[in-house]
C-alpha positions as CSV (number, residue, x, y, z in Angstrom):
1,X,300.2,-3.7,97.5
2,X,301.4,-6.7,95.1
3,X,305.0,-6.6,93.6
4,X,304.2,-5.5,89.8
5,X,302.6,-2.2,91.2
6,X,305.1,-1.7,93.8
7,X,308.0,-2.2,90.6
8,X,305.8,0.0,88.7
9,X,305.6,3.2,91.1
10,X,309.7,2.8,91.4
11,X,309.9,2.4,87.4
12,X,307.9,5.5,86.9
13,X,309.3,7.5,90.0
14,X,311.0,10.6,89.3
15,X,315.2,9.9,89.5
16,X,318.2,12.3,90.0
17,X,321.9,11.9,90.3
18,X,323.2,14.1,92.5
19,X,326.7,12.8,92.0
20,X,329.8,15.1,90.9
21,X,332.1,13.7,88.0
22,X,335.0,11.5,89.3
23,X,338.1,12.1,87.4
24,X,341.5,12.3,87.1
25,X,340.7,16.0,86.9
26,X,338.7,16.2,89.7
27,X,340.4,18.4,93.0
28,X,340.3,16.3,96.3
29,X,340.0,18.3,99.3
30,X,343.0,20.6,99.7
31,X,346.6,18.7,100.6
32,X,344.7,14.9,99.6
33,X,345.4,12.9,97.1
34,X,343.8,13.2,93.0
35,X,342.7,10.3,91.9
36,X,345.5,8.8,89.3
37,X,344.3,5.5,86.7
38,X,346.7,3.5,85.3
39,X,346.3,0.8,82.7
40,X,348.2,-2.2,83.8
41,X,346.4,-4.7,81.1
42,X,345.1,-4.8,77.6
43,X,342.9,-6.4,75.6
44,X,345.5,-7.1,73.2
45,X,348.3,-7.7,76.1
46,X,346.9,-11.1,77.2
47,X,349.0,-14.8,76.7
48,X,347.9,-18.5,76.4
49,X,344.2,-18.4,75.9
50,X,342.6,-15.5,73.8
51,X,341.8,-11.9,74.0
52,X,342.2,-10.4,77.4
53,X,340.8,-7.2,79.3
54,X,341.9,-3.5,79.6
55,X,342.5,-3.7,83.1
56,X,342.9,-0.7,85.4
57,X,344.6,0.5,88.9
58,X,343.3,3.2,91.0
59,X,345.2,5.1,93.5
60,X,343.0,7.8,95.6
61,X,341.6,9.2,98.7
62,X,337.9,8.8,99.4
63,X,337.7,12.6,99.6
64,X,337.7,12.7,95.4
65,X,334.4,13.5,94.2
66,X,331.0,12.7,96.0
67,X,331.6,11.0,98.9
68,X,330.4,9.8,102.4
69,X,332.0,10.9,105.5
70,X,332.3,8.0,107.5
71,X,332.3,8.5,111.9
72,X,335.6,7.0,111.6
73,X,337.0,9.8,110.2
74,X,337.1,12.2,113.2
75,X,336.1,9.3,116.0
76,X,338.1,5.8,115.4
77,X,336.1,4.3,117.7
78,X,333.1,5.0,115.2
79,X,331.4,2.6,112.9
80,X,333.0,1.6,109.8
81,X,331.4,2.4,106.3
82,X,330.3,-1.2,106.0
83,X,328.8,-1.1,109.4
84,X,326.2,1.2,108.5
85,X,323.4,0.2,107.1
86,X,321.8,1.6,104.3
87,X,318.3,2.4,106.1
88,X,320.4,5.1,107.8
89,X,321.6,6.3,104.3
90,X,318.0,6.3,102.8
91,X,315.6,7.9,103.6
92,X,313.1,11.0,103.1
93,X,314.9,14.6,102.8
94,X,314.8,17.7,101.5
95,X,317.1,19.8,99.0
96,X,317.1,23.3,100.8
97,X,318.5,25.9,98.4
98,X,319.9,28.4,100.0
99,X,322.0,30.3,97.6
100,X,320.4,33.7,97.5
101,X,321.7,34.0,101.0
102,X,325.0,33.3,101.4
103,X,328.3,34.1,99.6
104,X,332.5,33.4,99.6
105,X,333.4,32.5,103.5
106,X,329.8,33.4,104.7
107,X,327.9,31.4,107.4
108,X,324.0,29.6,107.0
109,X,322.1,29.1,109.5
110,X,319.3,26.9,111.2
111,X,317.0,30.1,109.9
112,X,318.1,29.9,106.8
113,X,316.9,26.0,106.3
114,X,313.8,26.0,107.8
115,X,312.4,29.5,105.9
116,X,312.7,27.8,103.0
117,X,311.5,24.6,102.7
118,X,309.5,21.8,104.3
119,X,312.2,20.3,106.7
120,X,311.1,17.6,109.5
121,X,312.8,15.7,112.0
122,X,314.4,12.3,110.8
123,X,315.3,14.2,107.2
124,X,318.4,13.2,105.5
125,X,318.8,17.0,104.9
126,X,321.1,18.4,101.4
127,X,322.3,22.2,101.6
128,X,322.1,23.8,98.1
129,X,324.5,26.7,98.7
130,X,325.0,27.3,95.2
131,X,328.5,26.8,94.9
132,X,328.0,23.7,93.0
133,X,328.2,26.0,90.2
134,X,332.3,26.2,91.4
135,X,332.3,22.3,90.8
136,X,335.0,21.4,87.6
137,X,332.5,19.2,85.8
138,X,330.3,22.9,85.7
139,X,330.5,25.8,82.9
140,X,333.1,28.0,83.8
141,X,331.9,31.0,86.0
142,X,332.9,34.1,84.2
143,X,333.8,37.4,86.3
144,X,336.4,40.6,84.7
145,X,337.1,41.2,87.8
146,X,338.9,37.7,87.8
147,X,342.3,36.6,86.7
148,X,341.5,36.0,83.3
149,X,338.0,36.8,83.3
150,X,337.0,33.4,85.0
151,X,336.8,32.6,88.5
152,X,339.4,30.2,90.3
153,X,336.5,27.1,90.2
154,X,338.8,25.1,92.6
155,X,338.9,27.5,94.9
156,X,335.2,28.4,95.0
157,X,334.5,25.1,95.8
158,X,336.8,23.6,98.5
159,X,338.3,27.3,99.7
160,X,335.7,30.2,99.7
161,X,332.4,28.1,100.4
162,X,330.3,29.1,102.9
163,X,329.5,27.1,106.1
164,X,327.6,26.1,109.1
165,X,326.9,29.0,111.8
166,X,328.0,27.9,115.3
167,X,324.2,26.6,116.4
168,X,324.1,24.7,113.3
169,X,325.1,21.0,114.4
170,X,323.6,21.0,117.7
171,X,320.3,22.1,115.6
172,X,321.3,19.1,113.5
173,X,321.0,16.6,116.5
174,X,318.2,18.1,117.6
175,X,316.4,17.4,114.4
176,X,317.7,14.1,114.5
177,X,319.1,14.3,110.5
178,X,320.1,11.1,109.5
179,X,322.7,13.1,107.0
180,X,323.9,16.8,106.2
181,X,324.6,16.8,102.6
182,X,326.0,19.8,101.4
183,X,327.1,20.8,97.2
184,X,330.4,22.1,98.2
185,X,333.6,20.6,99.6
186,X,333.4,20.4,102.7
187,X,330.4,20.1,105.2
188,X,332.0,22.2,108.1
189,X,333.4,25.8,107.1
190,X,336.6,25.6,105.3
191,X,338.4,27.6,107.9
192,X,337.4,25.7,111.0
193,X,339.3,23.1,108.8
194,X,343.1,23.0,108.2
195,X,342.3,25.2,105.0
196,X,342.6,28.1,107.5
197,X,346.4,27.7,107.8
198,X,347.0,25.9,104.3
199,X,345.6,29.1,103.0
200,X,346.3,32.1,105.2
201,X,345.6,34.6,103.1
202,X,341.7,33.0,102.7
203,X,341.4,32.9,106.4
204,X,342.0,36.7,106.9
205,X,339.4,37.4,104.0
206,X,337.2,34.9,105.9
207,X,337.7,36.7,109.8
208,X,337.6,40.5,108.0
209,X,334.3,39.3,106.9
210,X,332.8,37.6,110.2
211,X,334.4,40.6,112.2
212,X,332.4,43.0,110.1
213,X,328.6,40.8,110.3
214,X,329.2,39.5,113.8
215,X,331.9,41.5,115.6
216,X,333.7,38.8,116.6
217,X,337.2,37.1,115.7
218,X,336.8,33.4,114.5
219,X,337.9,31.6,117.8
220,X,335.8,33.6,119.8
221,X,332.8,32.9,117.2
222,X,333.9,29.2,117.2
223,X,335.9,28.4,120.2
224,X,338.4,25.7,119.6
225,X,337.7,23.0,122.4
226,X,334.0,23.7,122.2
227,X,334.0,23.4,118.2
228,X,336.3,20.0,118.3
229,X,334.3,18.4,121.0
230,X,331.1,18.8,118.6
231,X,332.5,17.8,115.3
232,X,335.3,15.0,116.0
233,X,333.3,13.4,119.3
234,X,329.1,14.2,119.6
235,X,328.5,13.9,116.1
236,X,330.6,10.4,115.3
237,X,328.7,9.0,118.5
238,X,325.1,10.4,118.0
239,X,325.5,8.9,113.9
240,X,325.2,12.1,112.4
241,X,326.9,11.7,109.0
242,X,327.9,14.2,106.5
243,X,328.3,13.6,102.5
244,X,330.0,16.5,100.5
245,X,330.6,17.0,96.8
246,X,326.7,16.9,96.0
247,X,326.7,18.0,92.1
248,X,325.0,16.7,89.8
249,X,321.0,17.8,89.1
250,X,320.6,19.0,92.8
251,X,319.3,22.7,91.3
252,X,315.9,20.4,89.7
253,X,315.4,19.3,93.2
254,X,315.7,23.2,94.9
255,X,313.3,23.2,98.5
256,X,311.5,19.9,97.4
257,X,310.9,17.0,99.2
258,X,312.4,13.4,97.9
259,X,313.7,10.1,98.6
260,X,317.2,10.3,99.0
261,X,319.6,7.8,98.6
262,X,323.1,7.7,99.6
263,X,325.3,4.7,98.5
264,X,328.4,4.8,100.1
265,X,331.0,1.8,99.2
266,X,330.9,-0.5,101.9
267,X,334.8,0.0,102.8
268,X,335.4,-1.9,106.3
269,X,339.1,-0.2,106.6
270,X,338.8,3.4,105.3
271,X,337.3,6.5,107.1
272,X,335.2,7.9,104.5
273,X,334.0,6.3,100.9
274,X,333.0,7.2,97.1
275,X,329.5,7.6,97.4
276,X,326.6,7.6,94.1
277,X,324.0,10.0,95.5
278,X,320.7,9.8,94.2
279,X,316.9,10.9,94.9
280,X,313.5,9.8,93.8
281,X,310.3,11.6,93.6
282,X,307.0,10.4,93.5
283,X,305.2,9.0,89.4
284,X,303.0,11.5,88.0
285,X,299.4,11.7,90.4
286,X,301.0,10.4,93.5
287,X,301.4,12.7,96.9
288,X,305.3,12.6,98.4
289,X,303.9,11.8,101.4
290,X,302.0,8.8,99.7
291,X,305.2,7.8,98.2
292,X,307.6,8.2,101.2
293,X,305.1,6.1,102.9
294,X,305.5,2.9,100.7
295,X,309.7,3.5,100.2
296,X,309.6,3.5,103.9
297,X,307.7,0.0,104.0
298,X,309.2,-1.2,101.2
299,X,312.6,-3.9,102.0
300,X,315.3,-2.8,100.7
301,X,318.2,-5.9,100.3
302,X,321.8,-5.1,99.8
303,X,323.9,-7.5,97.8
304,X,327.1,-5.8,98.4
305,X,330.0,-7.5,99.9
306,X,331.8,-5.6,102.5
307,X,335.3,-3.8,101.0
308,X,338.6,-5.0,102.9
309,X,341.8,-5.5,102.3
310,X,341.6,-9.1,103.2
311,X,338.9,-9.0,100.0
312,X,340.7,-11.6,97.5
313,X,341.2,-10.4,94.0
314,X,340.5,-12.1,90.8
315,X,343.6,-13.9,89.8
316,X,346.2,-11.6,89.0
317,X,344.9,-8.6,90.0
318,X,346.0,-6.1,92.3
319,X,344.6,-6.4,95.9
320,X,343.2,-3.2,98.0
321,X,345.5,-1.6,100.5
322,X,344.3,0.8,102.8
323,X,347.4,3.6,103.8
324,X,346.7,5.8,106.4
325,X,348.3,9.0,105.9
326,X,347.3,11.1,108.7
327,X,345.4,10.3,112.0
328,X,343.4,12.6,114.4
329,X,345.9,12.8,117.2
330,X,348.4,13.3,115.0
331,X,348.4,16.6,113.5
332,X,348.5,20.2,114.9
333,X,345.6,22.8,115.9
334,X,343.0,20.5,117.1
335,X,341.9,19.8,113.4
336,X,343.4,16.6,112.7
337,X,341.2,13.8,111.3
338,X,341.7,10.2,110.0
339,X,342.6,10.1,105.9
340,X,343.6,7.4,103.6
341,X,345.2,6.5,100.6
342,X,343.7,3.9,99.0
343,X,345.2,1.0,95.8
344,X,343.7,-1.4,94.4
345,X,343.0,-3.1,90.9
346,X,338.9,-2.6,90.1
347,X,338.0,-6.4,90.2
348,X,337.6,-7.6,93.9
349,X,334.7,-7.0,95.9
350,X,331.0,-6.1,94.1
351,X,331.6,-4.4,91.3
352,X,330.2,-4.0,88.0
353,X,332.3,-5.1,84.5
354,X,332.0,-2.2,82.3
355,X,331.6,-2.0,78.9
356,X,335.5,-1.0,78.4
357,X,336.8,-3.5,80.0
358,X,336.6,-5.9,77.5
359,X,335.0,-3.4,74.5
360,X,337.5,-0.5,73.9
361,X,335.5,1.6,72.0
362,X,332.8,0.9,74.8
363,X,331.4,3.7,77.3
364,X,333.4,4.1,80.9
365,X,331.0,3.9,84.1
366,X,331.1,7.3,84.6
367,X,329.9,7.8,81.3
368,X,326.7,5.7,82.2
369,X,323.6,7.6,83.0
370,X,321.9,6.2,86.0
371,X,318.9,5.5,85.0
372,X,320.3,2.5,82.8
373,X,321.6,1.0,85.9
374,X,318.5,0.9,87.8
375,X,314.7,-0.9,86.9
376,X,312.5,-3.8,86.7
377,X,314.2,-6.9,87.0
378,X,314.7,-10.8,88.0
379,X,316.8,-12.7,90.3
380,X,317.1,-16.6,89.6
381,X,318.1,-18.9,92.4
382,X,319.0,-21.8,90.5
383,X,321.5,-22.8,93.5
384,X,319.3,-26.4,93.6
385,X,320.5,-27.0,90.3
386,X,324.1,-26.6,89.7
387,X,327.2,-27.8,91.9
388,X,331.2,-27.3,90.9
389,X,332.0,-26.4,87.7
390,X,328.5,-26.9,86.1
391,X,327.2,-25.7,83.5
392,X,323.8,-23.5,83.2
393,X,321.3,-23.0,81.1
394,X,318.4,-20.4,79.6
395,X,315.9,-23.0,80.6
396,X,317.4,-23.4,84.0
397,X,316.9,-19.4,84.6
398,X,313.2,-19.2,83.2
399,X,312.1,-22.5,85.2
400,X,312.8,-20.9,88.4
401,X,311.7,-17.2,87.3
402,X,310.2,-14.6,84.7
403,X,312.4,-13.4,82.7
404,X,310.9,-10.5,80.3
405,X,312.5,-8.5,77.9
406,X,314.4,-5.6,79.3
407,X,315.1,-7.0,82.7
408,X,317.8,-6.6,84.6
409,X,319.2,-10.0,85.7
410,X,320.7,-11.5,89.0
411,X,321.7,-15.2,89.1
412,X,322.0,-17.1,92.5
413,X,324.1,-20.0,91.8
414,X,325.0,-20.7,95.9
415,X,328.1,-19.5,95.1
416,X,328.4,-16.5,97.8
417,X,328.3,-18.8,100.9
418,X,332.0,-19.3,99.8
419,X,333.1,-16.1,99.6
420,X,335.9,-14.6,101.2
421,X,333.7,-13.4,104.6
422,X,331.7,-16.5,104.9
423,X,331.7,-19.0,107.8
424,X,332.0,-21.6,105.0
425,X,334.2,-19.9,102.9
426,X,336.5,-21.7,100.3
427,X,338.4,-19.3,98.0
428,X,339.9,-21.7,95.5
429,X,336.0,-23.3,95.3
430,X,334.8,-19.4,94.7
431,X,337.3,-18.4,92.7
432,X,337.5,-21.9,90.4
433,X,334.7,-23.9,90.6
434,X,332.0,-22.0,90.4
435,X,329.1,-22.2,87.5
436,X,328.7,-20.8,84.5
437,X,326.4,-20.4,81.3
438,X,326.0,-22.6,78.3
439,X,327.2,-21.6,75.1
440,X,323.6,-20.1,73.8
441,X,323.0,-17.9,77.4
442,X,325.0,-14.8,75.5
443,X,322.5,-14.9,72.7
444,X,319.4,-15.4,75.1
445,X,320.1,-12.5,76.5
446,X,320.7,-10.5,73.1
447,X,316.8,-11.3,72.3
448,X,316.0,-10.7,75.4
449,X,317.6,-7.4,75.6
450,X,318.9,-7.8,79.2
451,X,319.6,-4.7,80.5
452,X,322.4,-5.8,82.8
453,X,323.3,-8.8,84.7
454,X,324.4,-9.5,87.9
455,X,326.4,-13.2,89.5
456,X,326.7,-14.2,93.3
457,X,330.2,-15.9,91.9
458,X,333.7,-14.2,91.2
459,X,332.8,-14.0,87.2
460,X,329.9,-14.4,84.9
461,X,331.7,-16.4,82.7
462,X,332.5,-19.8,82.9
463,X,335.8,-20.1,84.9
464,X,336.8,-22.6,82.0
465,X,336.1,-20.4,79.3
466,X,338.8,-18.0,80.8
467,X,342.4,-17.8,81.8
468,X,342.1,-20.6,84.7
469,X,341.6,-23.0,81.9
470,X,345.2,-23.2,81.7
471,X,346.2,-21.9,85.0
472,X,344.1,-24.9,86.6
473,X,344.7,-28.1,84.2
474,X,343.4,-30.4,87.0
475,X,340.0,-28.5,87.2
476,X,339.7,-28.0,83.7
477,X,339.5,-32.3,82.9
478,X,337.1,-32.3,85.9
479,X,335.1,-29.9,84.1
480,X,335.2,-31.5,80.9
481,X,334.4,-34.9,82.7
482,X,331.2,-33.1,84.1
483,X,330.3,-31.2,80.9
484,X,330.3,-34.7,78.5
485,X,327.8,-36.2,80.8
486,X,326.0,-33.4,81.3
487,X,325.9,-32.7,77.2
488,X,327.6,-35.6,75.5
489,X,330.0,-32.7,74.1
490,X,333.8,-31.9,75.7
491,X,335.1,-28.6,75.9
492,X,336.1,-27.7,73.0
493,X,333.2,-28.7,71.1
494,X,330.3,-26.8,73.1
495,X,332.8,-23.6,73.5
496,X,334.7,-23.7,70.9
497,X,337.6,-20.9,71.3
498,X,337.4,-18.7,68.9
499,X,333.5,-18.0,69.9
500,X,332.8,-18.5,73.6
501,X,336.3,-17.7,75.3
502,X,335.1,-15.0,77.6
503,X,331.4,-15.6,76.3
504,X,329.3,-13.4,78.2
505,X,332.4,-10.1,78.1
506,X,333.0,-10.0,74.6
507,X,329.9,-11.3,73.6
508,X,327.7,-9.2,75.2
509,X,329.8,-5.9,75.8
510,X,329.5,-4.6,72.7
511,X,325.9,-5.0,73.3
512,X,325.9,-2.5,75.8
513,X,325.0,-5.8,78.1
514,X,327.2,-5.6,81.0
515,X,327.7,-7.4,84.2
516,X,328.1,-7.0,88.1
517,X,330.3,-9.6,89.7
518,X,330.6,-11.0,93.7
519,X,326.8,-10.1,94.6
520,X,327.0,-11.4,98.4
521,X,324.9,-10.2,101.9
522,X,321.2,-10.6,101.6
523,X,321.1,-12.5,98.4
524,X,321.6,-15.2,100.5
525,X,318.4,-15.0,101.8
526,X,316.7,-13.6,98.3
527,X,314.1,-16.3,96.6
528,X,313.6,-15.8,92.9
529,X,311.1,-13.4,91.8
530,X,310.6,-10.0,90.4
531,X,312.6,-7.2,92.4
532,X,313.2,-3.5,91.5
533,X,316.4,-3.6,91.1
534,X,319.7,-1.1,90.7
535,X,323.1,-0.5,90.7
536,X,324.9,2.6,92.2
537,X,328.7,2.9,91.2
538,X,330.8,5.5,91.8
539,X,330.9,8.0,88.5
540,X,334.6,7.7,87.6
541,X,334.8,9.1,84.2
542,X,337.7,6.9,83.2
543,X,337.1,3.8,85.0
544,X,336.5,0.5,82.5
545,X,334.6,-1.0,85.5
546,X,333.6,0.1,89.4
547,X,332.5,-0.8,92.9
548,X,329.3,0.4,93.8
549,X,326.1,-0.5,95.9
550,X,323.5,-2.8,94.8
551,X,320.2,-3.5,95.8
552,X,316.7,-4.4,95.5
553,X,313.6,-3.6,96.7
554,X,310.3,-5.5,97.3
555,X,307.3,-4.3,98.8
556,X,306.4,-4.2,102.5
């Protein structure tokens, strides 16, 4: 199979986001912490050059909204996030729906799965037990018989969903799942989960019930040692992961088979991570099996740099730190487990540049839908052709690569080898020096209606036509050295101020032409060429920019 068919069958595949809204207003697991969003810059708030950004911090635990359960959350001596790859996150799957047999506190079974739907060993396997509906980005779920004639949504889905039967896991490692996905808040049952003693009451609806099905009390169903032995040490070690939260369109997918796609971010210190989940199905005339045959070939590059605290942020941003604010050992009843609190400011790492970062009036990322920020696209390795503090052109781009209209674009200047992780790293070179576009890229791109872009360097602008201007005097006249014998013009008159400062943000922005920032990992190794290409952020509904996962794929 050549690349323009392979990009084709991925444009025209079937997509669904299976990720739940991320917001303020979204309930973490019980006795974590919401996700809060301050503003600690504005547009109009900046000094000394011109406009600035609306720039945001986030304080949360990974438990907010869809997210990846990490092995290091139950088993420290697990992988971390970024050590997993993304083959064991991809994969083929099912969505089993099993909502017509279970209800508040009830258990599903291995039975229950397989009657269903067509579910095979390797699967990444989703549970659609139909309290999704419970999720706060859903229609409220009306009931008389309830407190004010709705139901308690919160409660429906972290408290009273139901959960796996005592065979279930072991059945899972038999099967060898790659993932358990489930549309609730939690993978395990609530109550073998501190919920049982944060909620008392719950657990005593939850015991009446399995007393009266089973005959049994819920140790004796689930005994203690037994249970923790499966759950906080088989499961890290044998790589079975769990992802929880699953919203979204999962009902289109109910007991079909798909390509499912979990994109965790690549955290290196936290014990679980904001995940966009995904799925594909196959163009119109295809077989799955047909389709799950080529994904499977098909290479699949990640151009994500790994999450740390030791990640540097853009100039005067707010660094990541990592709290941890409860540990397995450390808590009563045998159901302790790593958590975090995480803070950080939004640009550090891989990340895309929203549209309200720089456009107030703009869209947030969680008001993106995905299918804008995947598709055909180009990546240009123009490394041979710039050095510090050059200056790049259209020309440069399209001599190296096809550029056609609606692409997505990624631009290898060389610049990731000095990133912060890199045996040859060189932070002030990365953060300083590094290349940027000519004063007519911004309109190229216009005609060219760009979908997004995408720079192996810590901006896309020029780091001249920004803040370090001033900051770095020294580097600013050797930049202006470099750009009048490159051009025959100085600074001022190939960017002038009131035009170019922050060219390609507020340019481009309120052209619903965005950018991702600090591409790193296998670009290095990428040539230019056609890729399908896409970007995977976490949906925070009022984030002006994100971290996310992002990839490309070619043919195998």
């Amino acid at each position: 199979m050549d690349r323009e068919q392979f990009i084709n069958i991925l444009h025209s595949a079937r997509l669904y986001d299976l990720t739940q809204d991320c917001s303020i207003f979204t309930p973490p697991f019980p006795g974590e912490k919401s996700l809060e969003v301050h503003f600690f810059k504005r547009v109009t708030g900046a000094y000394g050059g011109g406009p600035g950004a609306n720039g945001q911090i986030l304080n949360w635990s990974n438990t907010v909204g869809t997210h990846l359960v990490g092995e290091t959350a139950f088993h420290s001596g697990g992988r971390a996030i970024s050590d997993i790859p993304l083959s064991d996150l991809c994969g083929p799957g099912v969505v089993v729906d099993i909502s017509d047999a279970v209800s508040d506190y009830g258990l599903y079974t291995p039975e229950m799965i397989t009657a269903r739907a067509d579910v095979r060993k390797g699967d990444i396997l989703i549970i659609n037990t139909g309290y999704h509906r419970y999720s706060w980005d859903q229609p409220d779920v009306h009931n008389p018989a309830a407190q004010g004639g709705v139901e308690s949504k919160e409660f429906g889905f972290l408290v009273r969903h139901p959960g796996p039967s005592p065979d279930f896991f072991q059945w899972a490692l038999d099967m060898e799942f790659k993932l358990v996905g489930v549309d609730c808040g939690c993978a395990e049952h609530p109550m073998n989960t501190n919920i049982r003693y944060i909620h008392p009451n719950e657990f005593k609806k939850a015991e009446a019930k399995l007393q009266q099905a089973y005959g049994k009390s819920w140790d004796e169903m689930y005994p203690p040692d037994e249970y923790y032995e499966m759950t906080h040490v088989t499961m890290p070690k044998a790589h079975l992961l769990l992802a929880e939260a699953i919203v979204g369109e999962i009902a289109k997918l109910n007991n079909q088979r798909a390509w499912i796609m979990i994109h965790p971010i690549p955290f290196m210190e936290t014990e679980a991570a904001w995940a966009r989940v995904a799925a594909m199905q196959p163009p119109a005339g295809m077989s799955s099996d047909e389709f799950f045959q080529i994904m499977a070939s098909a290479e699949m590059l990640d151009f994500t740099i790994p999450f740390s605290v030791r990640t540097p942020q853009w100039a005067n941003y707010v660094p990541l730190t990592v709290t941890y604010n409860k540990r397995v050992g450390g808590q009563n009843f045998g159901m302790g487990r790593n958590g975090s609190i995480c803070n950080a400011s939004i640009h550090l790492a891989t990340h895309m540049d929203g549209e309200k970062h720089f456009w107030p009036a703009g869209r947030t990322i969680g008001q993106v839908p995905l299918d804008e920020w995947v598709g055909p696209g180009a990546i240009a390795d123009i490394s041979h052709l710039v050095s510090d503090s050059s200056v790049y052109t259209p020309q440069m781009i399209e001599s190296v690569v096809e550029v056609r209209e609606g692409d997505i674009l990624l631009i290898k200047t060389g610049w990731h080898k000095y990133g912060w992780n890199s045996p040859d790293s060189d932070e002030f070179r990365y953060m300083i020096k590094h290349p940027g576009p000519s004063p007519d890229f911004a309109r190229w791109c216009v005609e060219k209606k760009i979908k997004w872009l995408g720079v192996d360097a810590v901006s896309q602008d020029h780091p001249m036509n920004t803040i370090q201007r001033l900051w770095h005097p020294k580097t600013f006249q050797e930049a202006n050295r470099k750009l009048v014998e490159q051009f025959g013009k100085d600074w001022d008159e190939m960017f002038p101020l009131d035009q170019f400062y922050q060219d390609t943000h507020l340019n481009l922005f309120p052209k619903k032409i965005v950018h991702a920032e600090n591409l790193a990992g296998d670009i290095a190794t990428t040539p230019s060429g056609r890729y399908y290409i896409g970007c995977y952020p976490q949906k925070v509904m009022e984030a002006e920019s994100m971290w996310g996962r992002f990839v490309a794929w070619k043919e195998g």
